[in-house]
C-alpha positions in Angstrom: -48.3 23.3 18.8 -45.6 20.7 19.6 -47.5 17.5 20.6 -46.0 16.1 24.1 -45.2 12.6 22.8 -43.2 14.1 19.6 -39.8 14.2 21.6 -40.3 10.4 22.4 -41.9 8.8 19.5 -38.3 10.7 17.6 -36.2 8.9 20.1 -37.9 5.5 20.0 -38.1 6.0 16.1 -33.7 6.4 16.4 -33.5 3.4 18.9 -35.5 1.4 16.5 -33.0 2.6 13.8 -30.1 1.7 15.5 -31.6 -1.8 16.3 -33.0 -2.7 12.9 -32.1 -5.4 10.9 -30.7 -3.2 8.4 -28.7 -1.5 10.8 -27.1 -4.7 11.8 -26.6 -6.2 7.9 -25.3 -3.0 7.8 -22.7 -2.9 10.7 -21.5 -6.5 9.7 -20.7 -5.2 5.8 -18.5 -2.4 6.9 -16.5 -4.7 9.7 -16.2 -7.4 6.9 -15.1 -4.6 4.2 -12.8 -2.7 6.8 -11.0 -5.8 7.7 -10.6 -7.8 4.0 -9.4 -4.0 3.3 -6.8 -4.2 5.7 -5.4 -7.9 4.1 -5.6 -6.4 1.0 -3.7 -3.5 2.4 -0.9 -5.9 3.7 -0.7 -7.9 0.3 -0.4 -4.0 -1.4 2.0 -3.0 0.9 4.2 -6.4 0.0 3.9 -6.2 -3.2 4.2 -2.8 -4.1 8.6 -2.8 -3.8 8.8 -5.2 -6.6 8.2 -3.3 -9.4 10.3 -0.1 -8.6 13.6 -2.6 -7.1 15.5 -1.2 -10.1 15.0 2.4 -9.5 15.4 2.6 -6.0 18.3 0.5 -6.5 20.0 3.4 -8.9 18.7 6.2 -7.3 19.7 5.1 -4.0 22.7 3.0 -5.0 21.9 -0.1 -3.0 23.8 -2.9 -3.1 22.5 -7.0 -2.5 22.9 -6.3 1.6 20.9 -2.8 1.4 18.1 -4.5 -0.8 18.0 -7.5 1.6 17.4 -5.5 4.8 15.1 -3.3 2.8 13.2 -6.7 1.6 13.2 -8.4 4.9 11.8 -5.3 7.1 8.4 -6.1 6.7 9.0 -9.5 7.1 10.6 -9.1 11.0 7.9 -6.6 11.4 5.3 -9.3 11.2 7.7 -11.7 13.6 7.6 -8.6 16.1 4.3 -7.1 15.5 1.9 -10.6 15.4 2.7 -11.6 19.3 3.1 -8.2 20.9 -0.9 -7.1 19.4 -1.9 -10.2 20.3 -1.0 -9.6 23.5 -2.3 -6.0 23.4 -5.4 -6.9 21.5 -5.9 -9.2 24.5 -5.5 -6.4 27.3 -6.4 -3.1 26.0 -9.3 -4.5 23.7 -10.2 -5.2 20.1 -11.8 -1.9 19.3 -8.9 0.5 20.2 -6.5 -1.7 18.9 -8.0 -2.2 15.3 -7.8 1.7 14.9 -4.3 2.2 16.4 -3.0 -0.7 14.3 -4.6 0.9 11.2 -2.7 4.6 12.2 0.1 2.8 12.4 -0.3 1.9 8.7 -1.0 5.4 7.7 1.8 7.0 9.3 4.7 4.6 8.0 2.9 4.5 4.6 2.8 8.4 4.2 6.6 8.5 5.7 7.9 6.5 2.6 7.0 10.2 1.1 10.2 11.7 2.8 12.8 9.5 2.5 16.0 11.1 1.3 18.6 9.8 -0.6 21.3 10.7 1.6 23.4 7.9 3.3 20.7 7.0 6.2 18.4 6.3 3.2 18.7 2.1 3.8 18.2 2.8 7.3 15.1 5.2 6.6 13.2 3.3 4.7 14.1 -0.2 6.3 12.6 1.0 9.3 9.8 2.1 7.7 8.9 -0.8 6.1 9.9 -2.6 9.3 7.0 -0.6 11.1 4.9 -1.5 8.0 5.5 -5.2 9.0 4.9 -4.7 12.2 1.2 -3.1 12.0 0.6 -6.2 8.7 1.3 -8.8 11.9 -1.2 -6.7 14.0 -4.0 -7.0 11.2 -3.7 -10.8 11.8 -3.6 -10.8 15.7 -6.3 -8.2 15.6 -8.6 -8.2 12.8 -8.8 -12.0 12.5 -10.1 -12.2 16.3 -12.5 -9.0 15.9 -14.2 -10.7 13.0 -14.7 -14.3 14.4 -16.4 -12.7 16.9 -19.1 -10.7 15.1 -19.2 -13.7 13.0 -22.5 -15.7 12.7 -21.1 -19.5 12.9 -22.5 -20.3 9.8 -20.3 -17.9 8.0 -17.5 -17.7 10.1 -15.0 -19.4 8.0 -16.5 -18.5 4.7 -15.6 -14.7 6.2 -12.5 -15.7 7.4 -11.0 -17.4 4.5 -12.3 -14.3 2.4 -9.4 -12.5 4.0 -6.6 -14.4 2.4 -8.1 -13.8 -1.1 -7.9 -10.2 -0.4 -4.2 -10.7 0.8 -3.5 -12.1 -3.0 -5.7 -9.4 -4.6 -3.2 -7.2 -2.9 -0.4 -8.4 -3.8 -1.3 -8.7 -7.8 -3.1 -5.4 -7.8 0.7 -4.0 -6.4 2.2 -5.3 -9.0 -0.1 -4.2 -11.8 -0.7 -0.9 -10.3 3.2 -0.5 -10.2 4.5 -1.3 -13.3 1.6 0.8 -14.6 3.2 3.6 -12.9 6.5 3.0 -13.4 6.1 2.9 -16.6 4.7 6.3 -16.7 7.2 7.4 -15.3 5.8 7.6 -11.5 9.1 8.2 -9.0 9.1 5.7 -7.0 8.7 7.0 -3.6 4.9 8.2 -4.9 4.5 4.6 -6.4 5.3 2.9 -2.9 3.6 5.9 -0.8 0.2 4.8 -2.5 -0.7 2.3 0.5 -1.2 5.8 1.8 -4.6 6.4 0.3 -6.0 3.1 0.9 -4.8 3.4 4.8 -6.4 7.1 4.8 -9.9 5.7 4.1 -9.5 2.6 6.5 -8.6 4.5 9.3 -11.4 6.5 8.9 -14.1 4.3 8.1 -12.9 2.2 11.5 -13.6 4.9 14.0 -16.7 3.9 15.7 -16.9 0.5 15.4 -18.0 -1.1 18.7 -15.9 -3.4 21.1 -16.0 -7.1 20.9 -18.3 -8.5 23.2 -16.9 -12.0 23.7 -13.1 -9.4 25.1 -16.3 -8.0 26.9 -17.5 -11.1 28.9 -13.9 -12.0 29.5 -13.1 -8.5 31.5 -16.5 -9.5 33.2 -18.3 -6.9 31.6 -21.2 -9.0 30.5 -24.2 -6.0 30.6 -21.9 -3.9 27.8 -21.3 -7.6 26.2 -25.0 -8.2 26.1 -25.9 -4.4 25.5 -23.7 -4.6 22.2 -24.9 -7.8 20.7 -28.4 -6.6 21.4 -27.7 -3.4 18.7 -25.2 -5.0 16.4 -26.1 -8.5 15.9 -28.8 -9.8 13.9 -27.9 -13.7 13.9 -30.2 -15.8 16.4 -26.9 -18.2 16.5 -24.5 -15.1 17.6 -27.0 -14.3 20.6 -26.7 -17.7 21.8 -23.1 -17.8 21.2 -22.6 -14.8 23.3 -24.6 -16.5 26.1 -22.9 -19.5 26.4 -19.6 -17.6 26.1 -21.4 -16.1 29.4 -22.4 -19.1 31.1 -18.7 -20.7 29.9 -17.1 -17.9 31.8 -18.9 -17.9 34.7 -18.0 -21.8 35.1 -14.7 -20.7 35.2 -14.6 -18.0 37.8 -16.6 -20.6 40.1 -13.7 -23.0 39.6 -11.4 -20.7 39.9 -12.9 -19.6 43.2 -13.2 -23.0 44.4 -9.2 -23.2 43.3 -8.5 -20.0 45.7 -6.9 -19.2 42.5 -8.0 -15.8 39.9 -8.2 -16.2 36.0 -4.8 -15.0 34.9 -4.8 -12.4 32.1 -3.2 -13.1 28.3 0.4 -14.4 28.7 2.6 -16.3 26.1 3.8 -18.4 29.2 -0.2 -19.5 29.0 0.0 -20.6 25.5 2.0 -23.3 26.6 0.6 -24.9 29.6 -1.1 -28.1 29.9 -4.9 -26.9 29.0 -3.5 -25.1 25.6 -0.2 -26.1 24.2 -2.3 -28.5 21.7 -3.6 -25.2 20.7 -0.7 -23.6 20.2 1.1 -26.4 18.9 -1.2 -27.2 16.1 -1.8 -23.9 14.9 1.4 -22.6 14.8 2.8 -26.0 13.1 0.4 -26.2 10.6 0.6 -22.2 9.9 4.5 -23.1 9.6 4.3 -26.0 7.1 1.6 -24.7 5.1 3.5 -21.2 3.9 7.4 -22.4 3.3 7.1 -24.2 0.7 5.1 -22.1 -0.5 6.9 -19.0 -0.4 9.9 -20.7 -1.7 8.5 -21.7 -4.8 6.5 -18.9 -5.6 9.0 -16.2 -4.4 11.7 -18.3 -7.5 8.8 -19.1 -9.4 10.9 -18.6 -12.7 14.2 -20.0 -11.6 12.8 -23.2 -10.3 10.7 -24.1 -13.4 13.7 -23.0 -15.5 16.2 -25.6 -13.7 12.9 -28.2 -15.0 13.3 -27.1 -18.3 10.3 -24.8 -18.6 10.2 -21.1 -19.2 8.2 -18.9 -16.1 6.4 -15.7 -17.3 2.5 -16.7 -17.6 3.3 -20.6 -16.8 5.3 -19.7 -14.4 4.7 -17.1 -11.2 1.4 -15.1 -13.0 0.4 -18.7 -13.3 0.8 -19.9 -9.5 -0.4 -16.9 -8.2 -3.6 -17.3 -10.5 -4.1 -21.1 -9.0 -3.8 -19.9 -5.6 -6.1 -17.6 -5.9 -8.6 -20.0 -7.4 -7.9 -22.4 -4.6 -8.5 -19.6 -2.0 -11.6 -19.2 -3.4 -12.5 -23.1 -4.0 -12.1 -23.1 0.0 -14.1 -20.2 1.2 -17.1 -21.6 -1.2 -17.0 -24.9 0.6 -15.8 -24.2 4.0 -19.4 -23.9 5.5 -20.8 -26.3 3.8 -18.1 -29.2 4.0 -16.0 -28.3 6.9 -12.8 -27.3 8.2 -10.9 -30.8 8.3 -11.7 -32.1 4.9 -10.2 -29.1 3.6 -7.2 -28.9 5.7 -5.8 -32.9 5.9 -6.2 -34.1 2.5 -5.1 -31.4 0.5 -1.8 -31.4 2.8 -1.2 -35.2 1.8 -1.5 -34.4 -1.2 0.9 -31.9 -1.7 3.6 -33.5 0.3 3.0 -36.6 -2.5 3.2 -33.8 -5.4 6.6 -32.3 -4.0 8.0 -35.6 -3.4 6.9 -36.6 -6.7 8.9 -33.5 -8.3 12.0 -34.1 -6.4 12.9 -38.1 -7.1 11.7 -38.1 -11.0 14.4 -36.4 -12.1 13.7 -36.7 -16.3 10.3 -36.2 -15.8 8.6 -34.6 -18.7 8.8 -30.5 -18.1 4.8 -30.0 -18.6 4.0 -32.2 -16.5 6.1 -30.7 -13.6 4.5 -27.2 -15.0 1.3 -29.1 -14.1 2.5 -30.9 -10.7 3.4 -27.0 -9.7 0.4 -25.7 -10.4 -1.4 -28.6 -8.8 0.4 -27.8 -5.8 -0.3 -24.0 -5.8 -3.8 -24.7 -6.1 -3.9 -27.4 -3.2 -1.7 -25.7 -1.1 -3.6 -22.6 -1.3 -6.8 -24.1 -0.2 -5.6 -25.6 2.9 -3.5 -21.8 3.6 -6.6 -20.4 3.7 -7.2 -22.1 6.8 -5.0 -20.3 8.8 -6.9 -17.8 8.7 -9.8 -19.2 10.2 -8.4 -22.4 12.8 -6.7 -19.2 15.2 -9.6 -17.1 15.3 -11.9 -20.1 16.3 -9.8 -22.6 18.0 -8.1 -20.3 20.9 -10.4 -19.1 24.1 -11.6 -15.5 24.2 -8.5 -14.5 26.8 -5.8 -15.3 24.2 -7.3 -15.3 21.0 -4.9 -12.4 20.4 -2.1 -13.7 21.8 -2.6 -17.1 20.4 -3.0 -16.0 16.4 -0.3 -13.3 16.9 2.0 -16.1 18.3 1.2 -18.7 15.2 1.4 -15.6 13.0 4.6 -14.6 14.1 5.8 -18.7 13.9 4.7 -18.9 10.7 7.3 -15.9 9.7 10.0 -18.0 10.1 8.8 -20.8 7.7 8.5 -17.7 5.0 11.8 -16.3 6.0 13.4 -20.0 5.6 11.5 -20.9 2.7 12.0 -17.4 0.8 16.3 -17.6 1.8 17.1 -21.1 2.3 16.1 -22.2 -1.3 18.8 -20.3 -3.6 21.5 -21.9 -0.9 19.5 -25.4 -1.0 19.7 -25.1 -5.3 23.0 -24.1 -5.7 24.3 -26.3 -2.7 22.1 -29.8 -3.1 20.4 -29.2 -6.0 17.0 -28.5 -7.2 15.7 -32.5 -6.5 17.0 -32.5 -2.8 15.5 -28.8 -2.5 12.0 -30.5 -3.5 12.1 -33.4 -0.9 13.1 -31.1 1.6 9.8 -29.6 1.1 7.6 -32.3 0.9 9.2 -33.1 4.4 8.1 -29.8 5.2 4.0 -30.4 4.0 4.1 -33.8 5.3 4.7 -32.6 9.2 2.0 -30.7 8.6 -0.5 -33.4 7.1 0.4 -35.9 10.1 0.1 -32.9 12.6 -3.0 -31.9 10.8 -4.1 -35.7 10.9 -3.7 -35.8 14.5 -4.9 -32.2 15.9 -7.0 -30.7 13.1 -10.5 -30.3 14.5 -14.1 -30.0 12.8 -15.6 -26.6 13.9 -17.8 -26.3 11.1 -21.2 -24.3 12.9 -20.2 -24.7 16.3 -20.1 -21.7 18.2 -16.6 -20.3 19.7 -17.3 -21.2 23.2 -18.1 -24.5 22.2 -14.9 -24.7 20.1 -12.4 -23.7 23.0 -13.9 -25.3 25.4 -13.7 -28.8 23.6 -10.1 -28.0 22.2 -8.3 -26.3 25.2 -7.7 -29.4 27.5 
């Protein structure tokens, strides 16, 4: 005989499931692993041309214009895709955005399957890797936001910063993975079509994953807010985070009241008013200054330490890419125990010193620029990291979207510039000039860093915003 109480003792025993501590840990793995999946995914997806360029060159008979448009699709994907999730992310949510963003992925990525090699083939496979580009700037204005927000402040930026590592993981595991098939003879629409796989499992292992609650409290849903902290987080700090994000809000409606005015949803017109264009300014200036040098030298790696006098290979880009990766990783060790400032300011100082350095000592001795570079893509990599983190924390709930996508999509433009303008800048003003025109570039963003960069080491978000948006 079936005892009366069975039926509720099973369902209490499944609540209690659903609301143990192991359920949390659990819940805040597979959002960590979902979303460093996705960088890694957008570092692949980068990557992964390189090694079959010659060919798809033959086989499609591109010329230097064809191979440009193909090269630069992702990169005005990102420019369009970063703002315009953002502002989706912002309006329609993080949780149905994360998994349309991640479709998006899968559906270009198994496209690059079909393309023919007919005359449209440019066209065909630009676009695809423009859409590619476009769902890479959505991770950023997305998943960056979604995972601040589960975050426990003491691990927020060490989380955070993991994601850039995973963004250079991707990028060297394209290349490796590549060439491996290549020289196996892979063609090379299956060698660029293997993103698929990876996006295949993302997709899937994001369905289900709960809504944000602080996008929650800013709708004014604060019982759902409150109903899904209550089953997913497990950090004492998040709980109160949540609360003041609450009480935060609700001071704002009152004013707003008082104003006879309403809180406006997400614009970019918002992102440069009087309460936020500090905001705005310094993340998307710093994000700026920090990636075009960097891309400029590590895109020419070879050519620029050949015009020094010293061969690239393993000293050169392998090399680079192995310091930045090590400086990534310097910076996410120490970002919650030392803060966000110390690792941002000097390091950008620094660099600017090490450029400048390079550029004006013209006979200086070749290994010791080989070591100046590597210096610098150790340095500069440590403070890069911190984009990740500084939009995700220092932007409001209402356009933390928006406000990433926007310094996402700025910081395009540095790439775009850094990755063109330097084979003009060498062959036009020389390889000296080129270098001080760079250290120009890192010292705007050590003296905006200087002025705006703020310590949010521990602090929850709604502390953070409301300190920094004013």
């Amino acid at each position: 005989m079936i005892h009366p109480t069975s039926t509720t003792a099973s369902v209490d025993t499944s609540i209690s499931k659903e609301t143990s501590s192991k359920f949390k840990r659990r819940f805040m793995v597979r959002l960590v692993a979902v979303f460093i999946g996705g960088m890694f995914l957008d570092g692949y997806i980068l990557g992964i041309i390189g090694p079959v360029t010659g060919p798809m060159r033959s086989d499609l008979q591109l010329d230097a214009l064809s191979l440009g448009m193909i090269a630069a699709g992702p990169l005005v994907g990102i420019f369009v895709g970063s703002p315009l999730a953002g502002w989706a992310t912002d309006k329609f949510g993080r949780k149905p955005m994360f998994l349309v963003d991640m479709g998006l992925f899968l559906a270009a990525s198994a496209a690059q399957f079909f393309v023919t090699s007919g005359d449209g083939a440019v066209i065909q496979l630009a676009t695809i890797r423009f859409f590619m580009g476009v769902a890479i700037g959505g991770e950023y204005s997305i998943g960056g936001p979604l995972l601040s927000e589960f975050s426990p402040p003491k691990l927020r930026g060490r989380l955070l910063g993991l994601t850039l590592f995973a963004w250079y993981v991707g990028f060297m595991m394209a290349f490796i993975i590549g060439t491996l098939l290549h020289d196996a003879g892979t063609p090379w629409r299956l060698v660029i079509g293997t993103s698929t796989i990876l996006a295949a499992v993302l997709f899937v292992a994001r369905i289900g994953l709960p809504e944000s609650p602080s996008w929650l409290i800013t709708k004014g849903r604060r019982d759902e807010a409150l109903a899904i902290a209550r089953k997913y987080v497990e950090s004492p700090q998040m709980h109160d985070s949540i609360t003041e994000e609450i009480n935060l809000r609700m001071v704002q409606e009152a004013q707003a009241a008082k104003d006879r005015s309403t809180i406006k949803n997400a614009s970019f017109s918002m992102l440069f008013s009087k309460q936020y264009w500090r905001t705005t300014l310094f993340t998307a200036g710093f994000w700026f200054c920090a990636v075009t040098p960097y891309f400029a030298i590590a895109t020419f790696a070879d050519e620029v330490l050949n015009q020094f006098g010293f061969g690239g290979g393993w000293a050169g880009g392998v090399g680079l890419s192995a310091l930045a990766a090590a400086g990534v990783v310097t910076t996410v060790l120490l970002i919650d125990r030392l803060g966000r400032r110390i690792l941002t300011v000097p390091g950008q100082w620094l660099c600017a010193g090490i450029l400048l350095v390079i550029g004006v000592w013209a006979d200086a001795p070749a290994i010791l620029v080989l070591a100046l570079f590597l210096a610098f893509s150790f340095f500069n990599a440590g403070y890069t990291t911190m984009t990740q983190v500084y939009p995700a924390e220092v932007f409001p709930g209402h356009l933390r979207g928006i406000g990433m996508g926007f310094a996402a999509a700025f910081s395009r433009i540095g790439a775009a510039l850094g990755t063109f303008a330097l084979p003009w800048a060498i062959a036009n003003i020389g390889m000296g000039p080129s270098m001080v025109v760079a250290a120009v570039v890192a010292l705007l963003g050590a003296v905006l860093s200087q002025w705006l960069a703020p310590e949010t080491k521990g602090r929850t978000l709604a502390e953070i915003s409301a300190d920094f948006s004013h």
